[in-house]
ZATORLO-433672 format. One record per atom (N, C-alpha, C, O, CB): residue in one letter; x, y, z. Coordinates in pm, whole numbers, padded with zeros to 5 digits, always signed. Each point is the difference from the previous one (the first is absolute). Glycine has a CB too. Layout:
! ZATORLO-433672
AXYZ ...
***
This chain:
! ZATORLO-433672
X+00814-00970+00773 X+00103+00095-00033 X+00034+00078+00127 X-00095+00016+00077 X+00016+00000-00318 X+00207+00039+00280 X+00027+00012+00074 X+00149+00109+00012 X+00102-00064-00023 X-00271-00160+00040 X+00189+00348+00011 X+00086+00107-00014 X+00049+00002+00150 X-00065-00033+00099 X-00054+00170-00309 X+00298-00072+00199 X+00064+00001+00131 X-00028+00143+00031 X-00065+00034-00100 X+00253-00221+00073 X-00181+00266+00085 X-00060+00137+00102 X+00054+00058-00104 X+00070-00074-00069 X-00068+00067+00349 X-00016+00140-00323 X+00123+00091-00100 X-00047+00106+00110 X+00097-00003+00077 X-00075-00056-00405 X-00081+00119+00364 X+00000+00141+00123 X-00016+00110-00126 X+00037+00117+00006 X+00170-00194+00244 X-00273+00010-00366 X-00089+00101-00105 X-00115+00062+00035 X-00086-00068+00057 X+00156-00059-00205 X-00095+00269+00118 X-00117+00085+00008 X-00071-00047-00099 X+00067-00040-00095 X+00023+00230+00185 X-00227-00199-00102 X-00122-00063-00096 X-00079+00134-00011 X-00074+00047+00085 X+00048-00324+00002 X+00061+00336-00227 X-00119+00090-00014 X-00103+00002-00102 X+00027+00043-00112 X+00117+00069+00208 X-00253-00154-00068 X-00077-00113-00093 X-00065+00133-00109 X+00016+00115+00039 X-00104-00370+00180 X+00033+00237-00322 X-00040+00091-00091 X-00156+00004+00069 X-00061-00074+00078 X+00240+00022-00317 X-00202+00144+00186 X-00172+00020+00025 X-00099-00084-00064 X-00029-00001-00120 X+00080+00222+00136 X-00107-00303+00091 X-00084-00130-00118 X-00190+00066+00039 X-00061+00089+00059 X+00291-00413-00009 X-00254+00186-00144 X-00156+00046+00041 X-00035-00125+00061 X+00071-00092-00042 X-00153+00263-00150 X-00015-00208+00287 X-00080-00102+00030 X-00148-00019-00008 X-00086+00082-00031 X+00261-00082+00138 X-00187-00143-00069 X-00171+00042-00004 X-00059-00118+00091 X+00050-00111-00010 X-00075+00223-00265 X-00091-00087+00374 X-00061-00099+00107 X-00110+00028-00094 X-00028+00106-00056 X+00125-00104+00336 X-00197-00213-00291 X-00075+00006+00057 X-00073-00100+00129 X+00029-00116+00030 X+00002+00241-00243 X-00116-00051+00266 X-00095-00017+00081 X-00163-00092+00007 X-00107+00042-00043 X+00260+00163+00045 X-00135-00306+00050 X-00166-00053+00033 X-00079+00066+00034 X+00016+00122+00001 X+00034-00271+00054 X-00206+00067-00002 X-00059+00046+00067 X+00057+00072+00170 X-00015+00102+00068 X-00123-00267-00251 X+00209+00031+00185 X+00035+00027+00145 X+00099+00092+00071 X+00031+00017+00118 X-00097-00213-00150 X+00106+00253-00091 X+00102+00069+00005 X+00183-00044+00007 X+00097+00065+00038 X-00325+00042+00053 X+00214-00221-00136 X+00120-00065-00015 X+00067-00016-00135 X-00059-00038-00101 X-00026-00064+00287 X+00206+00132-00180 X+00051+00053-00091 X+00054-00171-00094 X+00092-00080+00015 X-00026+00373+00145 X-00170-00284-00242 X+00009-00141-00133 X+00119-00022-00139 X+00045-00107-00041 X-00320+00145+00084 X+00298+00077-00086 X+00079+00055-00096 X+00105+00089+00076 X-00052+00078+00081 X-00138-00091-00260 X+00392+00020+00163 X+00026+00119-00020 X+00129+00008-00131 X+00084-00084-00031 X-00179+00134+00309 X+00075+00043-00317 X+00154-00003-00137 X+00049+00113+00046 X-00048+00063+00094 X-00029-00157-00345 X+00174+00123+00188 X+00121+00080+00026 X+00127-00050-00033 X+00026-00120-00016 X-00146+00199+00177 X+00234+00057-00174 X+00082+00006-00068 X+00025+00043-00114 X+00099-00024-00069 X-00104-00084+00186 X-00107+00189-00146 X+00018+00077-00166 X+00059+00097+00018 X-00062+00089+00058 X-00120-00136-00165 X+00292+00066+00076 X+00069+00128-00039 X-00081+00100-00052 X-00097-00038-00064 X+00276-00083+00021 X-00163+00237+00056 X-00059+00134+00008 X+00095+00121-00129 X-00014+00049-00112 X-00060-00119+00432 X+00168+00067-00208 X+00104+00087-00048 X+00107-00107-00025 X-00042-00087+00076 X-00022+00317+00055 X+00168-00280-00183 X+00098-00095+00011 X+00129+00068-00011 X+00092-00078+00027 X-00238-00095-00114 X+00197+00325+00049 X+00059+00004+00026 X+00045+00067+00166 X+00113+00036+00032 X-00142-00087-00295 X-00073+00053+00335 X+00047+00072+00126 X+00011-00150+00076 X-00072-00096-00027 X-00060+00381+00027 X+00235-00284+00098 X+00034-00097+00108 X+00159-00090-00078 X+00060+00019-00105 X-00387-00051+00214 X+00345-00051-00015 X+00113-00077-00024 X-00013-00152-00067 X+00095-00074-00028 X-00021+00219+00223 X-00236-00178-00215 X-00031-00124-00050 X+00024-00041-00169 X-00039-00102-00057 X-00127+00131+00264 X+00216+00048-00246 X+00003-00031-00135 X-00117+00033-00112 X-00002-00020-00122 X+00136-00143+00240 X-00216+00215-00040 X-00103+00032-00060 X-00113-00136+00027 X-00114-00012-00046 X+00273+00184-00133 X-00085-00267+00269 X-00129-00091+00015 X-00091+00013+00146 X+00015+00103+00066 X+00131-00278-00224 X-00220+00092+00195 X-00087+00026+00095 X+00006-00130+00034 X+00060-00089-00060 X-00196+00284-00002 X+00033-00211+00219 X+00011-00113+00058 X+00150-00100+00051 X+00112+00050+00000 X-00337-00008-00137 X+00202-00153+00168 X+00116-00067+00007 X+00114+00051-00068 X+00101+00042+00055 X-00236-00209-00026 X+00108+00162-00183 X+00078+00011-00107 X+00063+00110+00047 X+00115-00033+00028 X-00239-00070-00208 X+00098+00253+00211 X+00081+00102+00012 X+00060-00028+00105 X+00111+00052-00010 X-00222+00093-00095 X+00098-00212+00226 X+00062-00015+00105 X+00103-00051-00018 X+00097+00057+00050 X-00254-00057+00047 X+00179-00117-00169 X+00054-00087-00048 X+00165+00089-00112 X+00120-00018+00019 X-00426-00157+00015 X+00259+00236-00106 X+00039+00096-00103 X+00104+00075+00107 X+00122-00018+00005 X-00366+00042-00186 X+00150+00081+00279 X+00094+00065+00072 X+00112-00024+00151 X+00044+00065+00095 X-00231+00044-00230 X+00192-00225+00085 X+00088-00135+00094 X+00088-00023-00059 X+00095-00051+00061 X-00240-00068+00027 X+00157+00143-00225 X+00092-00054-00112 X-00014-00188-00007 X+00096-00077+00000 X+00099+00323+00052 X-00302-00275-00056 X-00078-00133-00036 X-00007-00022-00144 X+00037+00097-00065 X-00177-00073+00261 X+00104-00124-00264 X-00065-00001-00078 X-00114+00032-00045 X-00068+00041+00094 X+00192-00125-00058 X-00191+00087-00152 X-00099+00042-00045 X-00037+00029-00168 X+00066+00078-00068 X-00031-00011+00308 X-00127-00127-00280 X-00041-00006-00134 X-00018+00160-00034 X-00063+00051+00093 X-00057-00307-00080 X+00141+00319-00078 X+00032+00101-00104 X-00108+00044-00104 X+00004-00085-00089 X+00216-00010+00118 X-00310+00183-00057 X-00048+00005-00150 X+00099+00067-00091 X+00089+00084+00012 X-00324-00072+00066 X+00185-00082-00173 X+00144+00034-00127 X+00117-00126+00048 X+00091+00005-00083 X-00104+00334+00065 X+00034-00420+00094 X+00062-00128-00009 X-00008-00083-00048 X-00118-00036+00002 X+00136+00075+00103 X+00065-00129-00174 X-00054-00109-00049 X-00093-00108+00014 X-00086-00035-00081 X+00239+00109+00056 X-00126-00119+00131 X-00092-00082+00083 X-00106+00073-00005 X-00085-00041-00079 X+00229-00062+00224 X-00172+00220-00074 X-00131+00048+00023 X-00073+00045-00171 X-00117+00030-00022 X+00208+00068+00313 X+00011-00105-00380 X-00043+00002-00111 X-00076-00092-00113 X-00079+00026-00090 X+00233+00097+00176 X-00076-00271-00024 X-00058-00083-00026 X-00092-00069+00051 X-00079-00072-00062 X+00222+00101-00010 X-00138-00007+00219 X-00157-00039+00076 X-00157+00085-00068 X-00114-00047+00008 X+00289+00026+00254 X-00138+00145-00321 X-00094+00101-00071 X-00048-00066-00152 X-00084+00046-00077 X+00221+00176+00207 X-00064-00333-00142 X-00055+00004-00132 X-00151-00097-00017 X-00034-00104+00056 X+00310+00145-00140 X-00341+00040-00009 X-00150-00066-00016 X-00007-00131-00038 X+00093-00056-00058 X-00171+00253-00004 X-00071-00274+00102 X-00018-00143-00060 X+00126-00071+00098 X+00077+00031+00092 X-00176+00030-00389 X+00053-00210+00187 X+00065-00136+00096 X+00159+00052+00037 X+00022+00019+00120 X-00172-00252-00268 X+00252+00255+00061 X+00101+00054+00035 X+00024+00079+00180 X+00058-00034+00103 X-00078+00043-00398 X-00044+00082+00259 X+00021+00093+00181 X-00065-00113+00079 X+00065-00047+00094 X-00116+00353-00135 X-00074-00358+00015 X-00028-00104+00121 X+00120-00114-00002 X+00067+00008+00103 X-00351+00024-00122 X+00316-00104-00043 X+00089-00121+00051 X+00083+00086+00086 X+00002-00001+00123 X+00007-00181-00331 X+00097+00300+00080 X+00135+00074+00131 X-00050+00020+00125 X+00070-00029+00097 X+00045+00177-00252 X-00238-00099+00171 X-00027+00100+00127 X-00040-00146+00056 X+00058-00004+00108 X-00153+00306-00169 X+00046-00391+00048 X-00042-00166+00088 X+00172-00076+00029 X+00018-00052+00110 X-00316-00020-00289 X+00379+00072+00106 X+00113+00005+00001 X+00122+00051+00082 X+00081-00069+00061 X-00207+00046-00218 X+00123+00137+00149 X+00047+00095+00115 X-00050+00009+00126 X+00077+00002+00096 X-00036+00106-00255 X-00165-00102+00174 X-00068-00058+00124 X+00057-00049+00058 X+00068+00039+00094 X-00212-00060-00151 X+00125-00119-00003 X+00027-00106+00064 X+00180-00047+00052 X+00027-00093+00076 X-00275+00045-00224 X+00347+00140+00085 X+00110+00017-00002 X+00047+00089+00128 X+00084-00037+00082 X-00108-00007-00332 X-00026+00133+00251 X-00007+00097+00078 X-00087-00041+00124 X+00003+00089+00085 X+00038+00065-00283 X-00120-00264+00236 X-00056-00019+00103 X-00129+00072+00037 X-00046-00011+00114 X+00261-00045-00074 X-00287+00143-00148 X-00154+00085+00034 X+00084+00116+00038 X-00068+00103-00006 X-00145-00284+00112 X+00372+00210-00057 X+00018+00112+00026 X-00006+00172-00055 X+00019+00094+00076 X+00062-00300+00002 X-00103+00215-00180 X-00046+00086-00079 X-00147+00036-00010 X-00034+00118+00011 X+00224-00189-00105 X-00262-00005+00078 X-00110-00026-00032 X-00096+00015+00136 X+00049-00041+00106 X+00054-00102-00311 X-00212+00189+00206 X-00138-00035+00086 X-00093-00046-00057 X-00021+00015-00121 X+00052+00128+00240 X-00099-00203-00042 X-00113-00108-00071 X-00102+00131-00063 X+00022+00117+00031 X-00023-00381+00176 X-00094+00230-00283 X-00087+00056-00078 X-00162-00016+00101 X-00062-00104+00021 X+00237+00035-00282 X-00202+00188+00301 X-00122+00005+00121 X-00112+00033-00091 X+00025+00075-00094 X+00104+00021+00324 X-00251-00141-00215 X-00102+00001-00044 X-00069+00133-00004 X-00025+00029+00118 X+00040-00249-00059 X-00055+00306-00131 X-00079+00097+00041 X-00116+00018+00037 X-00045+00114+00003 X+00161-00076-00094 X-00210-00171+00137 X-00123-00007+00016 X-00031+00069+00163 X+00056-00057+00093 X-00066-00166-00284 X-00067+00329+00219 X+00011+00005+00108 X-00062-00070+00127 X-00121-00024-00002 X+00175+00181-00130 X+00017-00187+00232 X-00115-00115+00122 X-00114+00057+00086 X-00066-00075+00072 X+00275-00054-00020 
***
């Protein structure tokens, strides 16, 4: 995916993150992008890519959208759509699912 320049200001909402750390001090785990506050900044209330994306005037999946409404739904249903859309969409929405075991 790929956007032409817009010379837009990005003012991202307040997220939370989180490192972790090995023995060695190398950083094994990191997440981020949780929105905090959603209505302060220009992202739409999203975080990460997604708000960047949002305050570019990009696309972007929505809660309370349809799509994102029907990717929510429980059991086999939400898995096929959401395996479906995936795969439609190219993984672009989506990040892979990271293990929480720590190394």
């Amino acid at each position: 995916m790929s956007f032409k320049p817009t010379n837009k200001v990005v003012y991202g909402a307040p997220v939370c993150l989180s490192l972790i750390f090995n023995a060695e001090g190398k950083c094994t785990c990191y997440t981020g992008g949780y929105v905090m506050d959603r209505r302060l900044g220009n992202t739409q209330g999203l975080g990460a890519m997604f708000g960047v994306i949002a305050a570019i005037g990009g696309p972007v999946l929505k809660p309370g959208s349809l799509i994102y409404t029907l990717l929510s739904l429980p059991g086999t249903v939400g898995s096929v759509l959401y395996g479906l859309f995936n795969v439609v969409t190219l993984g672009l929405f989506f990040k892979p699912m990271v293990s929480s075991k720590v190394h």
